[in-house]
C-alpha positions as CSV (number, residue, x, y, z in Angstrom):
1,X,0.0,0.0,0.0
2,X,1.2,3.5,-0.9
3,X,0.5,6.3,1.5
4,X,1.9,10.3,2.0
5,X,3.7,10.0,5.2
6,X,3.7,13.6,7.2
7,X,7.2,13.9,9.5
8,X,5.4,16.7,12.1
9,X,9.2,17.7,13.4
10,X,10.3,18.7,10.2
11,X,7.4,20.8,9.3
12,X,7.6,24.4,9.1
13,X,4.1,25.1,8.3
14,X,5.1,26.7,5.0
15,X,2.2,25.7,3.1
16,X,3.9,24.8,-0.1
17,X,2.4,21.5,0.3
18,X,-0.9,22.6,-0.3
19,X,0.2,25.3,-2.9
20,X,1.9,22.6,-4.9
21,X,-1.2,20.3,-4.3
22,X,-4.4,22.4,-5.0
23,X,-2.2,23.8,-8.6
24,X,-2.0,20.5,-9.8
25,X,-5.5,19.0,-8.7
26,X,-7.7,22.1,-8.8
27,X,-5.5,24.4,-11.1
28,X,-5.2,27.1,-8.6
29,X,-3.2,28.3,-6.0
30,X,-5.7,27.1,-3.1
31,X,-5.1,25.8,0.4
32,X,-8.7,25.3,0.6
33,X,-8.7,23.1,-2.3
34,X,-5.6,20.8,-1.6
35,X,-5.7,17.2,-0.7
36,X,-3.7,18.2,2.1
37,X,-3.9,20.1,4.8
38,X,-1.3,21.8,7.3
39,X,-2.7,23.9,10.4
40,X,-0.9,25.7,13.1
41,X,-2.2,24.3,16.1
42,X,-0.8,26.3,19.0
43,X,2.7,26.8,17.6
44,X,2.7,23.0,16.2
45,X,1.5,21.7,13.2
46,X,-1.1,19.4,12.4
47,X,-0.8,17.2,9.1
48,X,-4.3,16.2,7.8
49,X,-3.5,13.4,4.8
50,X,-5.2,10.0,4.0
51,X,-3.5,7.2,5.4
52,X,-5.4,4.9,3.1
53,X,-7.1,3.5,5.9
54,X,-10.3,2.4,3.7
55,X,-12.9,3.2,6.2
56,X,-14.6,5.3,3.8
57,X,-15.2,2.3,1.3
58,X,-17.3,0.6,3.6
59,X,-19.4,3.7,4.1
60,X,-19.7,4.7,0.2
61,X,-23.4,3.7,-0.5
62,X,-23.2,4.2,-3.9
63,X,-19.4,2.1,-4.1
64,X,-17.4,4.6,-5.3
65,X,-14.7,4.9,-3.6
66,X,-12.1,1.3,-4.5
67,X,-8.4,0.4,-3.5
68,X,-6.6,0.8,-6.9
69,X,-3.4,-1.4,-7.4
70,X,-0.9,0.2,-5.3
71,X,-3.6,0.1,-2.4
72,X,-4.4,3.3,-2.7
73,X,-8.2,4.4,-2.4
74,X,-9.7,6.2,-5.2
75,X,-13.1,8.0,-5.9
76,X,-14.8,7.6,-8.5
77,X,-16.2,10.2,-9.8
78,X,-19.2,8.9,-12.0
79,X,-20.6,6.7,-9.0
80,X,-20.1,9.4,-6.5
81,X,-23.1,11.5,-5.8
82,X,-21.2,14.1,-3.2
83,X,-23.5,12.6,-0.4
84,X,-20.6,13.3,1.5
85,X,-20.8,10.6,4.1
86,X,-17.4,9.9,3.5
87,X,-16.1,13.3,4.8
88,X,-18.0,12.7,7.7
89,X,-16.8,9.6,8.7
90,X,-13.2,9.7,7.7
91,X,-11.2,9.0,11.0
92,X,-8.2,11.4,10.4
93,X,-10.4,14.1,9.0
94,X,-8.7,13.8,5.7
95,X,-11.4,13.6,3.1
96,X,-12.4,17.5,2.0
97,X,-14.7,18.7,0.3
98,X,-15.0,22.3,-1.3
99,X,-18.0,23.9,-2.7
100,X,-16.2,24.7,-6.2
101,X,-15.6,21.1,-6.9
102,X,-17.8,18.8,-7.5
103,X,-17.4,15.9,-5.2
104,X,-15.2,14.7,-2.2
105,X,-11.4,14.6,-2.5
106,X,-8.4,12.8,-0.6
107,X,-4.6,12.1,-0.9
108,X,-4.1,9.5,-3.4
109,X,-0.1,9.6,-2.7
110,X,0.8,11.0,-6.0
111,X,4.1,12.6,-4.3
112,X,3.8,16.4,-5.5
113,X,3.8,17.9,-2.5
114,X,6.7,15.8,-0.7
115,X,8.9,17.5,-3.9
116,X,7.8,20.8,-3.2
117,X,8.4,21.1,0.6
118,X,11.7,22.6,1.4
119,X,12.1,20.8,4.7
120,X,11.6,17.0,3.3
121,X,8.2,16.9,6.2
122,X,6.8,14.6,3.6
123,X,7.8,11.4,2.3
124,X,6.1,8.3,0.1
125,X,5.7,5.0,2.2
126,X,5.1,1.7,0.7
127,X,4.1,-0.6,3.1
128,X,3.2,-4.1,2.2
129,X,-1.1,-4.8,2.6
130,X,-2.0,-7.2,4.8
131,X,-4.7,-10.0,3.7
């Protein structure tokens, strides 16, 4: 399984994570629409990524959201109907939503951001699934 892996001691709460994210997904220089995101929480900072967990599969009434190869869980977008129970449930509070896009969105561990933060806070884990 291939996950974003956050390293909290490294991370300077820059935000080019999310710049570098919400350009390449949502073509625009967005915190708000980034599949990560990084918040100053009393002088520390809080890393909100999917760790692939897959809790949101069971959830997904319609079935949209699947592991894909690399174990990596993936919405798709012409079974989703942006009920949004996924954002709700999602245990590490890393599935967003954002009223300019039209349905749910989440880490699929595609590595931009880990090259555009200066302080290497971010790395790509592969981690063998289990089952």
């Amino acid at each position: 399984m291939k996950f974003l892996k956050p390293l909290l001691d490294k991370c300077v709460m820059c935000g080019a994570c999310m710049s570098a994210c919400s350009k390449a997904w949502a073509k625009q220089d967005n915190p708000a629409m980034s599949r990560i995101a990084v918040k100053n929480v009393t002088g520390l900072p809080d890393i909100r990524v999917c760790d692939q967990c897959g809790g949101c599969i069971a959830v997904c009434p319609t079935m949209a959201l699947q592991r894909d190869k690399n174990g990596v869980v993936q919405i798709d977008r012409k079974k989703c109907t942006s009920c949004l129970i996924c954002v709700e449930f999602c245990p590490s509070a890393s599935m967003f939503f954002h009223a300019d896009i039209d349905s749910p969105f989440k880490c699929v561990a595609c590595g931009i951001c880990v090259k555009a933060c200066p302080e290497g806070a971010l790395s790509i884990v592969e981690q063998k699934q289990e089952g």
